[in-house]
Steps between C-alpha positions, in 0.01 A plus 500: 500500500791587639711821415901518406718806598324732240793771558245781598748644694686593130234644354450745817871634491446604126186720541519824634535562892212670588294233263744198710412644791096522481521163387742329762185623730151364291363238693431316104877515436438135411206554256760722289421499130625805316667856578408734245745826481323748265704876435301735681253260666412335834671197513282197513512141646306228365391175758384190387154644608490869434675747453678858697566832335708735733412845451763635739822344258500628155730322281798769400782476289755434737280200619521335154854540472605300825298224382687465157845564695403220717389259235720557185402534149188389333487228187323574160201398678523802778503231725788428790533288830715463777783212524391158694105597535204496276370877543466676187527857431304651194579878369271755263699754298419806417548615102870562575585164683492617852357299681201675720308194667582159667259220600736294721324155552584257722586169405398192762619129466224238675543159556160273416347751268458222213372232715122585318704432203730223613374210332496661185913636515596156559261336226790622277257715245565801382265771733410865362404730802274805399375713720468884582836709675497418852357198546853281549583376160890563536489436862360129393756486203787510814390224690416264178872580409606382847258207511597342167859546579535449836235245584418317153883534423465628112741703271265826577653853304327847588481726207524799708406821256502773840662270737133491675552128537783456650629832641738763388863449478726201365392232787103393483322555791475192739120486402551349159724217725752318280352612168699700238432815416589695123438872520366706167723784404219709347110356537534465053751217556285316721350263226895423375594405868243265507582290216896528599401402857331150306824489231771545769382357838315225487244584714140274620295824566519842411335772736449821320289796605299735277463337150404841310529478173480289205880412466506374854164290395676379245865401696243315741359304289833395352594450839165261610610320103801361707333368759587741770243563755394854503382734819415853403302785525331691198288851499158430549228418749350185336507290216267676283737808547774278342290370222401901425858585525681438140826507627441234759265262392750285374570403850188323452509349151429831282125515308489482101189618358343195244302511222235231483299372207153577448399134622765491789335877587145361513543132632699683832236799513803723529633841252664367205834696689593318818814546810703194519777453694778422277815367727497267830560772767794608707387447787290150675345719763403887572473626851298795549586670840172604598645685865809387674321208672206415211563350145344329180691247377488372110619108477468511158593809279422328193154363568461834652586707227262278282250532677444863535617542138156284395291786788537195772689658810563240730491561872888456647609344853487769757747499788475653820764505799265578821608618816624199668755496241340205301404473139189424368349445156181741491387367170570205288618556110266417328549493065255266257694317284581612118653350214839505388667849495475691208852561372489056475251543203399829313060418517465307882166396541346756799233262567448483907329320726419587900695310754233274588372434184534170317774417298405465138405099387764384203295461236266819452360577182536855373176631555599421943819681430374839403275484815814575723526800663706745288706746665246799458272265723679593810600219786261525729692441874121456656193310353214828430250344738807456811625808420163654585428337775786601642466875417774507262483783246527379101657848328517511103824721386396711205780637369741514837822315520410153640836459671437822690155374623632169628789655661257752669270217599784280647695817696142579656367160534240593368206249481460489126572362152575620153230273278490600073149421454305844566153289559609360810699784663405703832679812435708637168810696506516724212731774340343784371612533125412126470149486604467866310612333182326127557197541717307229337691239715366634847175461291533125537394558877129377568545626846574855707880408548696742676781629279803739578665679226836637538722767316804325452624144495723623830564202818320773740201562264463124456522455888318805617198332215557196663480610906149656353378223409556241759421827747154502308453127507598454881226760624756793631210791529544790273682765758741253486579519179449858448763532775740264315427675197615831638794387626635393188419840346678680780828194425498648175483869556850443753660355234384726239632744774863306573580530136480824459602638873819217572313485867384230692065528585330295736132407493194420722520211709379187376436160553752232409292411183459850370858575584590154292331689177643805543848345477431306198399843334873646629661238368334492180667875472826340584483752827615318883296574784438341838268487750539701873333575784286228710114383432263631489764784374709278273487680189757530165765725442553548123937555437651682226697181445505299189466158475787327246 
């Protein structure tokens, strides 16, 4: 990757001397994130790797006001930049408008980012990137932009809602190359610029950043109905997220609740009230930006989204770039195949079969047909008798959100499956109110099984249940897992203790797994944190930040 003029230089002359000056002297001038400007506190610089509160320059008044001078007025969204470069300047008001705090981040333009996603910009689909703030969604928006116009030589128009694309001021930055750009007055218009940039302008591809809402769900799928090709970003870490999210989940098709007969009901083994997605999504793929240089990759939204709907979460492509630059596929997608999507015909037949399984002779009486697995007879990925030979741990959900489990299982890599027959299960996962209300189902067990039971059908519970488990079936003595288990208490206490204090608290040193589960359990509080020091000190610093 190579970097363009990034206009640092800019963003320096705006900030306050004493602040330019400490800076024009760190040694990770180049690492430069964020400058947060608080009234009355140290000021504080944020690296890509940590993080440096200065006691010794508290934040005043005066400090604030050269920095608005400098940049001009803020838009409805408290948001400003400076003309030709891609910084961005964010301001908090107090009750009257003032404003009394700046986070001044700093905006970089890199050549190669997208070559892990290359192949799939010029496939001419329509991409969704989701991922958590930080990880380079808008800095990979940029160079698609460029690529497709420059290089693939399309009609490509930015919807540019903060100019974070393409820069402030009337001319893009030279990052976006020769695509146009159309600013948003006000972040409310942005779903009405998007169908007047399709009405007016002819455009191939659309880049937009930050679909938020359901108008701007709704403008993008008008938009994907004209066969433009669509690269955006959404709010939300993963494709679960978007399906939870009832504002967004039209971006992938939208779910209908259906009503099935008593017969349909007992011939698929299922509730009589079903999801079903009821619309061919948005988008053909969904990119989930894992880190900067890691991602999961969804070929197919629609078999996707069918799949997880009927408790099958299939495993995605992973993506890695490694340090000489190259990229490599980690793990292969891998999705059974299903019938035809449900908004083609109101009662699809859920019957499935495992990959390597026969395909069903023409000519099969009925009696053969209701032998087929249903879909409450899970897909087994792994025969029983290979999967315990090979120490792989079978775990029956009771009660927990299946997606959750598979997505913990596939972000740990961990060396288990989800099966839906209790008798042949290892381990079972259980919720608390569920096995309080049915415990004649765990009675089905003719063996000591070890079960967890969590509180709450949470992504950390589910996890931490999880780790437990394969911990327990792996050998790790019991100090071990005392230890791990006391970590996590202390995680929780420091954020218990973030929330109500607004300051940062670091914990013991760990190792790299621990420290893995104590993030998950930050994150599930929507807190940041990040790790400092060096092993066998690294340890986790908790931050009174919240995650969007």
């Amino acid at each position: 990757m190579s970097l363009i003029h990034d206009g640092l230089p800019q963003l320096l002359d705006v900030l306050p001397p004493v602040v330019k000056e400490k800076l024009i002297t760190s040694p990770d001038l180049n690492e430069l994130i964020e400058v947060v400007l608080d009234y009355g506190r140290p000021a504080e610089v944020r690296y890509r790797n940590g993080y440096s509160r200065w006691p010794g320059i508290t934040v005043t008044e005066h400090d604030i006001e050269h920095v608005v001078k400098k940049i001009g007025d803020f838009g409805d969204d408290n948001r400003a930049g400076i003309e030709r470069t891609l910084h961005r300047i964010s301001c908090i008001r107090n009750r009257q408008g003032k404003v009394v705090g700046l986070t001044c981040r700093v905006g970089r333009a890199l050549e190669g980012t997208i070559d892990i996603v290359d192949d799939l910009v010029r496939s001419g689909k329509s991409i969704l990137l989701l991922g958590r703030p930080g990880v380079g969604k808008t800095t990979k928006l940029r160079e698609v932009a460029r690529v497709l116009a420059d290089e693939v030589e399309r009609r490509v128009v930015i919807v540019d809602s903060s100019n974070e694309i393409g820069g402030d001021g009337d001319v893009p930055h030279p990052a976006v190359g020769s695509a146009r750009r159309m600013q948003v007055r006000t972040p409310a218009d942005q779903h009405g610029v998007m169908i007047e940039a399709v009405e007016n302008h002819m455009p191939e591809v659309i880049v937009i950043d930050e679909i938020g809402n359901e108008a701007e769900a709704q403008a993008a799928r008008t938009i994907a109905e004209r066969g433009v090709q669509l690269i955006a970003t959404a709010h939300g870490q993963t494709l679960e997220n978007l399906m939870l999210n009832p504002a967004l989940c039209d971006l992938i098709g939208g779910i209908q609740a259906v009503t099935l007969s008593d017969d349909e009901a007992r011939r698929r083994g299922t509730q009589k009230t079903i999801l079903e997605r009821k619309a061919p999504p948005t988008f053909d793929v969904v990119v989930e930006l894992i880190d900067y240089d890691r991602l999961a990759v969804h070929h197919d939204v629609q078999k996707t989204v069918d799949l997880m709907l009927r408790g099958v979460l299939p495993r995605p492509e992973v993506r890695v770039r490694t340090g000489g630059g190259d990229v490599e596929v980690v793990q292969e997608e891998v999705t059974p195949e299903i019938d035809s999507p449900g908004f083609n015909d109101r009662f699809p037949s859920l019957a499935q079969r495992p990959l390597d399984a026969p395909a069903p002779e023409p000519g099969r009486g009925r009696r053969e047909r209701r032998r087929e697995p249903r879909e409450h007879e899970a897909i087994e990925s792994t025969p029983t008798h290979e999967a315990r030979a090979k120490g792989v741990v079978r775990i029956f959900p009771y009660g927990i959100a299946r997606t959750r489990l598979e997505r913990a299982i596939r972000e740990r890599r961990a060396p288990a499956y989800i099966t839906n027959d209790i008798t042949q299960a290892d381990a079972v996962i259980a919720i608390r109110s569920t096995a309080a209300a049915r415990p004649g189902k765990l009675r089905e067990l003719s063996r000591p099984v070890p079960t967890v039971v969590v509180k709450s059908n949470t992504f950390s519970q589910i996890a931490s249940a999880l780790d437990e488990i394969v911990s327990g079936a792996s050998g790790i003595p019991a100090p071990e897992k005392e230890r791990e288990t006391a970590a996590l208490d202390e995680v929780n206490e420091a954020v218990a203790t973030v929330l109500h204090t607004g300051r940062p608290v670091e914990l013991a040193p760990q190792n790299a797994q621990t420290r893995k589960l104590q993030i998950q359990v930050v994150e599930s509080k929507r807190l940041a944190s990040e790790c400092v020091g060096q092993d066998p000190n690294r340890r986790l610093r908790v931050l009174p930040v919240r995650l969007a």
